[in-house]
C-alpha positions as CSV (number, residue, x, y, z in Angstrom):
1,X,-42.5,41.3,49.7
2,X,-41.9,43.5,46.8
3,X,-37.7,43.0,47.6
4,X,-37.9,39.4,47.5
5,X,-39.5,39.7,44.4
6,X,-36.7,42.0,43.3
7,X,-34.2,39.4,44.1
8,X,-36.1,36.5,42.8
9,X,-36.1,38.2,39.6
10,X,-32.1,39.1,39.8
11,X,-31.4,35.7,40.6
12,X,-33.7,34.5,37.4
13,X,-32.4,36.9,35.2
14,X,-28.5,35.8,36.6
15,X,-29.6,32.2,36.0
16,X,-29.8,32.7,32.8
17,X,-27.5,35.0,31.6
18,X,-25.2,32.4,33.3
19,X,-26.9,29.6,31.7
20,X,-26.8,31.3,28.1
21,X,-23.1,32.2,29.0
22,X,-22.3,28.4,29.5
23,X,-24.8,27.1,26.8
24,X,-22.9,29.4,24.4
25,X,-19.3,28.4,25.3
26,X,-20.2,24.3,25.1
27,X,-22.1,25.4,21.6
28,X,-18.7,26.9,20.6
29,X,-16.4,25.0,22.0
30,X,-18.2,21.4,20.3
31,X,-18.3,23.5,17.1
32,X,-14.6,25.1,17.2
33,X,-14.0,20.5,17.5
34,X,-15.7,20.0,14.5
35,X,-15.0,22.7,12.8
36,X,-10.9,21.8,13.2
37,X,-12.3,18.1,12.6
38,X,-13.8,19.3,9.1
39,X,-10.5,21.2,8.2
40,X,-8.0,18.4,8.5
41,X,-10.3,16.3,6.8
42,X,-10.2,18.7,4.2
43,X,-6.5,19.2,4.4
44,X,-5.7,15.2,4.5
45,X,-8.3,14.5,1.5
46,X,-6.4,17.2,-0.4
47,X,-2.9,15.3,0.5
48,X,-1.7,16.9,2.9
49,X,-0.1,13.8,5.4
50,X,1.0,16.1,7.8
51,X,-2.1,17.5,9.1
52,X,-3.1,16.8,12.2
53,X,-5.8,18.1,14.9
54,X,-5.2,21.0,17.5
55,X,-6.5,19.6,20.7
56,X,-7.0,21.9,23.7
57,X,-9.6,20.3,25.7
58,X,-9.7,17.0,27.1
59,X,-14.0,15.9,26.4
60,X,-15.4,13.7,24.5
61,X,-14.6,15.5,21.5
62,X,-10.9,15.7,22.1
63,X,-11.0,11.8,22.5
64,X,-11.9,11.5,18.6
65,X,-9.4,14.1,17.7
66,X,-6.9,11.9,19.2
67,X,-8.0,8.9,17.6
68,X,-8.7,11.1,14.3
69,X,-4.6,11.8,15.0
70,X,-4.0,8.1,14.9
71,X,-5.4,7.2,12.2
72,X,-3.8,9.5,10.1
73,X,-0.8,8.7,11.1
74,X,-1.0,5.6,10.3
75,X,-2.4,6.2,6.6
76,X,0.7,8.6,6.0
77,X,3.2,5.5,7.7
78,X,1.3,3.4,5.2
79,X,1.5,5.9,2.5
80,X,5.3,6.4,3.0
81,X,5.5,2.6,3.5
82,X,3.9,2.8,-0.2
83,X,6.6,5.7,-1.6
84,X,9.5,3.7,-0.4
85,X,8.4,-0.1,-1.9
86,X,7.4,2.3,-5.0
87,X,11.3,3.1,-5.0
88,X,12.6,-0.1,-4.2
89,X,10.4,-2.1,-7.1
90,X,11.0,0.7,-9.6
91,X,15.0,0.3,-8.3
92,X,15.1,-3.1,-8.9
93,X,13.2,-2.9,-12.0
94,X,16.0,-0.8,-13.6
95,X,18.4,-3.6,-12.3
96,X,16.5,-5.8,-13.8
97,X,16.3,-4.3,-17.3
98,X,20.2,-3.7,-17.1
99,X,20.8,-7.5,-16.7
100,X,18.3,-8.1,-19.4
101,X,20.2,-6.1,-21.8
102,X,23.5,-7.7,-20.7
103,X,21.9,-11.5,-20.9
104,X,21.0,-10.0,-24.6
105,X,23.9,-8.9,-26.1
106,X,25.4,-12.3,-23.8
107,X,23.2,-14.2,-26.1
108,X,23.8,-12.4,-29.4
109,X,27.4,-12.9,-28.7
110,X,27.5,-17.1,-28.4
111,X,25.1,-16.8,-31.1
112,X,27.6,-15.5,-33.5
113,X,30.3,-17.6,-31.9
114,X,28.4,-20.6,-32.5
115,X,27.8,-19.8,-36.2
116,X,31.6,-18.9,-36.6
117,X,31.9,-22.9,-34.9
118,X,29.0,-24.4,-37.0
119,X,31.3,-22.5,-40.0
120,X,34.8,-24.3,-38.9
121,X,32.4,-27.4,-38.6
122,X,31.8,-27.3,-42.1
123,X,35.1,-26.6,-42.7
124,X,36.8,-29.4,-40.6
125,X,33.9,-31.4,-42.0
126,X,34.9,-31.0,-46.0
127,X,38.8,-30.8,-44.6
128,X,37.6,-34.5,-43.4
129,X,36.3,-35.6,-46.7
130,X,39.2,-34.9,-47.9
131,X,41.0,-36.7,-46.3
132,X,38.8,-39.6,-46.6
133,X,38.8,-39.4,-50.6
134,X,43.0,-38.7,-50.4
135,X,43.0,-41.7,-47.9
136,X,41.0,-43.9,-50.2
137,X,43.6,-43.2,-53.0
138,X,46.5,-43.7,-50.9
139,X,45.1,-47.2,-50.2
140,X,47.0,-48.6,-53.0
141,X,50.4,-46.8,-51.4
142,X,49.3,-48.4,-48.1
143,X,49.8,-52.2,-49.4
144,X,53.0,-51.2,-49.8
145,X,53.8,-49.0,-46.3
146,X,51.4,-51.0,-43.9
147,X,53.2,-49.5,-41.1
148,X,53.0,-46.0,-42.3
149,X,49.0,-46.6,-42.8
150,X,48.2,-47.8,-39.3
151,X,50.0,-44.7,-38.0
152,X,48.0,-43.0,-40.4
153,X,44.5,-44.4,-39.2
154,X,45.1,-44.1,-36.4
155,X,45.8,-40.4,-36.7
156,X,42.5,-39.8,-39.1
157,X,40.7,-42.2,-36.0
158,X,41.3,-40.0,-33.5
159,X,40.6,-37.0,-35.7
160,X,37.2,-38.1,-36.5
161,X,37.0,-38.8,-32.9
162,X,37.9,-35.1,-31.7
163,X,35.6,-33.7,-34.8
164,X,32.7,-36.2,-33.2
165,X,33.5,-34.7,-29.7
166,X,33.6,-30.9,-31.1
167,X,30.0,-31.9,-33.2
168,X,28.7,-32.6,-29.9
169,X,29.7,-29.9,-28.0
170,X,28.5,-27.7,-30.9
171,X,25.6,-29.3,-30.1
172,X,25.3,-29.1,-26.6
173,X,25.9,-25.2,-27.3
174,X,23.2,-24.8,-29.8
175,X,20.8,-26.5,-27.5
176,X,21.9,-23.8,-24.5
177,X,21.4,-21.2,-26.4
178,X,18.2,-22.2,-27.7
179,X,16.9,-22.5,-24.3
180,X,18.3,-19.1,-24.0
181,X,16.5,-17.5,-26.5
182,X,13.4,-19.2,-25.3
């Protein structure tokens, strides 16, 4: 009786060193998992992308790792998704300030050519004057050479009428580049 005791007791005491043994392993084994969990949390919080979970077993632990994996995968796809439209806006941004400085100095340019016309305009229009005042004198000359006048007017008409024309252009111009400068 007293060896089957013995045994009994041995095969207790094996029990549970065998039982601690495994207890320990699953205890350390689930807290080595979230122990590698917490550190690429950490590592992914403090912007490190890259870091990813070492998986060793295949439980139910390693089944979140891998979809911890996943996930941050796709945040650092979305996050280099992010750097590159970053690049491309700031890209065309730069483009866009180029042409805007170009449309500028465009616009400062027919701006001063448009002055320089509205100046001839003036010009042409006291040139025209002028001509009207030396015309009305020469009306008593034109009794005379009636033929010479109707050459005449019709020279000054279609003067007037290329001056009208180049008034409306002028015009037309100032109007554009009003709507320019708007």
């Amino acid at each position: 009786y007293h060896l089957v005791l013995v045994w009994t007791i041995g095969l207790i005491a094996a029990g549970v060193l065998i039982s601690g043994l495994l207890t320990y392993a699953t205890i350390a084994s689930i807290t080595g998992s979230i122990k590698g969990l917490r550190e690429t949390t950490s590592a992914l919080v403090d912007g490190d992308l890259t870091a990813r979970i070492e998986n060793k077993s295949r439980d139910e632990l390693a089944q979140v790792a891998d979809g911890f994996n996943l996930v941050a995968e796709e945040i650092h796809g979305v996050v280099r998704d992010l750097q590159d439209a970053t690049a491309q806006i700031a890209s065309a941004a730069e483009e866009t300030s180029v042409v805007t400085q170009q449309s500028s100095a465009g616009m400062n340019r027919q701006r001063t050519e448009t002055e320089q016309v509205a100046t001839a305009m003036n010009q042409m229009n006291t040139t025209v004057q002028e001509v009207a005042q030396n015309a009305g004198s020469a009306a008593e000359a034109a009794r005379e050479a009636e033929h010479s006048t109707t050459d005449g007017k019709t020279t000054v008409n279609g003067t007037v009428a290329s001056i009208n024309k180049l008034a409306e252009e002028v015009d037309k111009a100032a109007g554009v580049i009003q709507n320019l400068e708007q």
